[in-house]
N, C-alpha and C positions, 0 to 999 in steps of 0.2 A: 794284383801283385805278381802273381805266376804264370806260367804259362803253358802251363800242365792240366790236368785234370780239376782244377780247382773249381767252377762253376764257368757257365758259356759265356757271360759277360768279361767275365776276369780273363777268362782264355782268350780273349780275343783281341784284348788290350792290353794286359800282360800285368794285373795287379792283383795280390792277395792281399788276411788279418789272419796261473794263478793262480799259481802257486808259489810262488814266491813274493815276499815280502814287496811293495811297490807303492808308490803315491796312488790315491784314490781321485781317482778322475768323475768329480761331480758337477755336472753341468746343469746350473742353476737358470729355473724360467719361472714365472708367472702364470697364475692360471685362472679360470672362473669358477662361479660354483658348479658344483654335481652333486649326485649323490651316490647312496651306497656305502660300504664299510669305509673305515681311513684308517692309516697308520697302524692294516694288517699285512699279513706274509700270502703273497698266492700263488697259486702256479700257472705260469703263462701254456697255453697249447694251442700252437699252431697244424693245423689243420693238411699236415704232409703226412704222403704213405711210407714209414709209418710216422706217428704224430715228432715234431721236432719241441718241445718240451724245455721251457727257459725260467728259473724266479722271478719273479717280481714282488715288488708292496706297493700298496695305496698311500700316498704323503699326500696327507692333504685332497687337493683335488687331482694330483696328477700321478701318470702309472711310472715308475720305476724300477726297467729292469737290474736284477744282479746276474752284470756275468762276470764271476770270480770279483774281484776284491774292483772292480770297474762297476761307476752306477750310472745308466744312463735315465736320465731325465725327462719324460714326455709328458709337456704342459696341456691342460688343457684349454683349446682355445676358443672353442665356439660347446655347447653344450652336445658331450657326446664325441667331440674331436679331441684328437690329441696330437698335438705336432712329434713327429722326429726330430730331434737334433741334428743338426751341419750336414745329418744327407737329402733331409727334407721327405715326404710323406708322409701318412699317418695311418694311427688308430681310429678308425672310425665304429662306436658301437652303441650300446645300451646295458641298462640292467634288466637282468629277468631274475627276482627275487635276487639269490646271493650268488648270482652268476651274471660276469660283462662277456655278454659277447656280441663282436664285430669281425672287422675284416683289418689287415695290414693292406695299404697298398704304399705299394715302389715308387715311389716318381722317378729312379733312375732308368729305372729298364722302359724300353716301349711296351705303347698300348697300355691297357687297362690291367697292369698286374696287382690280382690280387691276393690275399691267403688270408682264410676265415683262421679266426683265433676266438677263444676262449678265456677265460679267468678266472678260477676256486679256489676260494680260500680254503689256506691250509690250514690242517687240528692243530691243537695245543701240543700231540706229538712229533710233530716237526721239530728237531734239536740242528745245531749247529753242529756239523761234525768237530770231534775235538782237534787239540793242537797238534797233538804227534800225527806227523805222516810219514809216509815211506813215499821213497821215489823213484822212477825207472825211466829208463831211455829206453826209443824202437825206431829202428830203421821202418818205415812203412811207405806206401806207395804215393803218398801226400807228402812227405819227407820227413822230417824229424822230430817223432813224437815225444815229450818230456810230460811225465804224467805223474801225480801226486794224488797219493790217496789217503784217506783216516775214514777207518772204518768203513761204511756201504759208499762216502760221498767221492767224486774225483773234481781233479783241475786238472787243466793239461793247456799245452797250445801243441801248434805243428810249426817249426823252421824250415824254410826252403831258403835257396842261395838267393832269391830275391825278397825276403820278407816271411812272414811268419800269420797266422790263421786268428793271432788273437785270441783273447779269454775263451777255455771252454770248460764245461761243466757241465758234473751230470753226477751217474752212479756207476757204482759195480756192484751188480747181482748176479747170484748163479751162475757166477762166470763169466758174465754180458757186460761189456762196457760199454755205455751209451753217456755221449757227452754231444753236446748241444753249445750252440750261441747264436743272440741277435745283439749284432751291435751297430744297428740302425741302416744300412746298407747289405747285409745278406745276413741269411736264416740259414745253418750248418746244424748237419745231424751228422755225425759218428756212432758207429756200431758194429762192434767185432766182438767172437768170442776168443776166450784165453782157453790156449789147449799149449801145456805145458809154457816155455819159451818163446811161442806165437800166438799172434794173430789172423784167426780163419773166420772164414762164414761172415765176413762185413761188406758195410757199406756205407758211402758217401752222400747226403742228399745234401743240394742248395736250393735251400725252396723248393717251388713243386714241381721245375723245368729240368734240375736236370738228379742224375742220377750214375753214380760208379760201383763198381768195387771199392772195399777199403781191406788191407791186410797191412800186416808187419812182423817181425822179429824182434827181439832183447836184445839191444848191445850191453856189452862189459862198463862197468862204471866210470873205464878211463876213454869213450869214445865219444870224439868229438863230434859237440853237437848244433853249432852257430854255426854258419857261413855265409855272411853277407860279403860282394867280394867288391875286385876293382876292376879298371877297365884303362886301358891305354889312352890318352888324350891326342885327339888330331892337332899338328902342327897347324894353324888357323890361328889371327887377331883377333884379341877378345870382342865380341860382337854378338850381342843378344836383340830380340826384338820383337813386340807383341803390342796387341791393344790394351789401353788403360783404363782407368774405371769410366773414362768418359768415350771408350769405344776409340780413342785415335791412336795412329801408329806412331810408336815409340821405339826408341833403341837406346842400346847403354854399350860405350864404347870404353876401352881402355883411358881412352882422354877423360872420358867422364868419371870415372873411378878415380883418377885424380885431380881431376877439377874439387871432386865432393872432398875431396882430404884423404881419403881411403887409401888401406894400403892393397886392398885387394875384395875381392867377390864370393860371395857365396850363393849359387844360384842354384835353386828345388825345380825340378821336373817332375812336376806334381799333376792330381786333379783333384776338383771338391769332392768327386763321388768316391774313393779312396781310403779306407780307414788308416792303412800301414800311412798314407802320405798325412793323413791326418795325425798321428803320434809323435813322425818324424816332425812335424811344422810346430808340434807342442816342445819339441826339445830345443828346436832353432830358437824359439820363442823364449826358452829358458837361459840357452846361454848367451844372445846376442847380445845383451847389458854388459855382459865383461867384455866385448871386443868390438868399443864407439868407433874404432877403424879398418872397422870390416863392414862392406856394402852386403846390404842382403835385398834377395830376388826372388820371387818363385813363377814361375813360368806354368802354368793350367793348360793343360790339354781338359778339353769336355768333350761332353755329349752331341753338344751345337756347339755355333760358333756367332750365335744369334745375342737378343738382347735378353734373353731368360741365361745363357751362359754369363753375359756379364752380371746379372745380378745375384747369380749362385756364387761366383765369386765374391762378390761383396759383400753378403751373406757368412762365406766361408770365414774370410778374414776380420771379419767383426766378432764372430763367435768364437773364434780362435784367439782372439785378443792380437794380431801380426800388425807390427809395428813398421812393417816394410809394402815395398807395392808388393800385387799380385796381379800379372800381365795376365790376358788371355792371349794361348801361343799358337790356337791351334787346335784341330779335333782329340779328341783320344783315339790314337792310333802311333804305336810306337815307329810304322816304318817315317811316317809324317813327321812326328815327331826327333827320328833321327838326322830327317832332310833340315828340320828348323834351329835344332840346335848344331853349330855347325863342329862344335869340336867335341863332341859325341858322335864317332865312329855308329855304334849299333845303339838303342835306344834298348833296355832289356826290360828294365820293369820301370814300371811306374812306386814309389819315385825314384829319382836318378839324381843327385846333386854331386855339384863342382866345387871345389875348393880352388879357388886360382888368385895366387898371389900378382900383385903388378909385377911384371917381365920374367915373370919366372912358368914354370909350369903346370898346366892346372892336375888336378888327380881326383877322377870320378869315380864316383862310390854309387853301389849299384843297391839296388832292393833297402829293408830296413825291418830289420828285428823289434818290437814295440817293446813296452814296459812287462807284456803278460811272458816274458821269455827268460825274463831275470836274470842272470847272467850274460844271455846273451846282450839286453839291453843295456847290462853296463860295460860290455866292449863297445857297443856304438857309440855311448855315452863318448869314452875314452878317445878312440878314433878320430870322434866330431872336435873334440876337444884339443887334440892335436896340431888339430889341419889348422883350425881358428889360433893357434898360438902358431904358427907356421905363419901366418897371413901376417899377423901381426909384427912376426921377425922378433916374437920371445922363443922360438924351438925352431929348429930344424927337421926334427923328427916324423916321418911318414908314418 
């Protein structure tokens, strides 16, 4: 998502990822037998300096993390494996009495990455923190923190002008806020002390490769805190073009938009390994049904550009339930990425979608705020919702 300090993957592709009220994203699989407790509360610890710390429970035979009010789902598929969801790798481990421990590995990053993890169940005095929270804003070096707390427990995510960090969670003790997330594609630890108005003495890990600073400040209650933004569209005919689920070169041309009936395009600058692009493709998903005369598109930059990238796509958009194609366009590299989409001036983040009406002009929206940002997710919400009644020729309204 960003292109800042976020982790060395992200940085170099330009993508980042509850507290706030939201739809619960449960992503529902099948599993075999195992054993071991079921349908208890444990705590995940992965094996970073220092340890990165995430909930989970046992349903059944499969491990479910909680980050924030999001439950991600990992089935298990062979005895002792546990798939990840949409970004693919897994839990591979055992029991040792009333402890699972294994390793995570990536399948997105090269070579053999791995990160030993743990799993103990937690006592009976494990509580649910209560309703009432308080809530604060901080300007920090990650960008913009929105943090909720009740009592020892926190939520938070971080906004950047391309996207947002995703559920995180953790505590605050003796001053130390320590918030955490795996949501299947990166392992994030935050940690900073509160010394009045600030944030001092932190730090950023993602997984066990890389490693920052982390600080910030308290802004005032009225300090804005979203910014996903826009981007000037190149005078260019509409003209996309990428390989199909059968690997051949395709294009979709202004004629073709309305050969289909359509009054116009909506095309995602996406990739599978992605969380924020993954959120946005769930909201596409959500409102495509109200506007049958709007053509939708998502263009995959990967990893490769082999036959393991076209079946992560197919993959993707099956798990995702996307009712439209998903081209591959291309590696994950935004300067590439800028060369291929031609009326995208600068590729910024990952994802990048077009709203472009037939003859009129298109209007690119950059990065993407997810659901864990709450308000900010329902300016995107509104925006999206806009462009699509623009396309359609019920609104005018940018």
């Amino acid at each position: 998502m960003i292109a800042s300090s976020r982790n060395l993957s992200r940085a170099a592709i330009g993508c980042p990822w509850c507290f706030l009220p939201v739809s619960v994203i449960l992503l529902t699989w099948l599993g075999c037998a195992s054993q071991g407790p079921v349908d208890a509360r444990f705590e995940a610890t992965f094996d970073t300096d220092p340890p990165t710390t995430v909930l989970a429970e046992r349903n059944g035979t499969a491990w479910v993390v909680r980050n924030g009010q999001e439950r991600i789902v990992l089935p298990e598929i062979a005895p002792g494996v546990h798939e990840v969801p949409v970004f693919g790798g897994s839990w591979v481990g055992e029991w040792h009495r009333d402890v699972w421990e294994g390793v995570w590995t990536d399948s997105l990053r090269p070579g053999d990455y791995r990160v030993p993890l743990r799993l103990r169940r937690l006592g009976s005095q494990h509580a649910i923190a209560p309703p009432r929270r308080q809530t604060s804003t901080w300007q920090t070096t990650e960008g913009i923190l929105h943090l909720e707390h009740a009592g020892d427990s926190a939520w938070a995510t971080i906004s950047t002008p391309t996207g947002d960090y995703r559920y995180l969670s953790g505590l605050i003790r003796d001053n130390i806020l320590n918030i955490n997330t795996f949501d299947g594609a990166h392992l994030f630890h935050f940690e900073a002390e509160f010394v009045g108005d600030s944030l001092k003495n932190g730090m950023f890990l993602s997984g066990t490769h890389y490693r920052t600073t982390f600080a910030g400040a308290r802004l005032s209650s009225g300090a804005p805190a979203w910014s996903s933004g826009q981007q000037r569209p190149l005078d260019v005919p509409l003209r996309f073009e990428g390989r199909n689920a059968q690997g051949d070169l395709v294009t979709l041309t202004e004629d073709d938009v309305v050969a289909a009936g359509k009054r116009g395009v909506v095309v995602d600058v996406m990739g599978t390994w992605c969380p924020n692009c993954m959120d946005e493709a769930r909201l596409l998903a959500e409102l495509a049904p109200n506007h049958p005369d709007v053509l939708f598109l998502s263009l995959a930059f990967e990893r490769s550009e082999d036959e393991v990238a076209l079946a992560r796509i197919s993959k993707f958009k099956e798990t995702l339930g996307l009712p439209w194609d998903v081209w591959l366009a291309g590696p994950a590299n935004k300067r590439i990425a800028s060369e291929r989409v031609g009326v995208i001036d600068t590729v910024r983040s990952f994802p990048t979608t077009v709203f472009w009406p037939v003859g009129e002009e298109a209007v690119i929206h950059t990065g993407f705020n997810g659901p864990a940002t709450g308000e900010g997710y329902a300016e995107e919400r509104r925006f999206f919702e806009r462009q699509l009644q623009r396309i359609s020729g019920r609104s005018e309204s940018r």
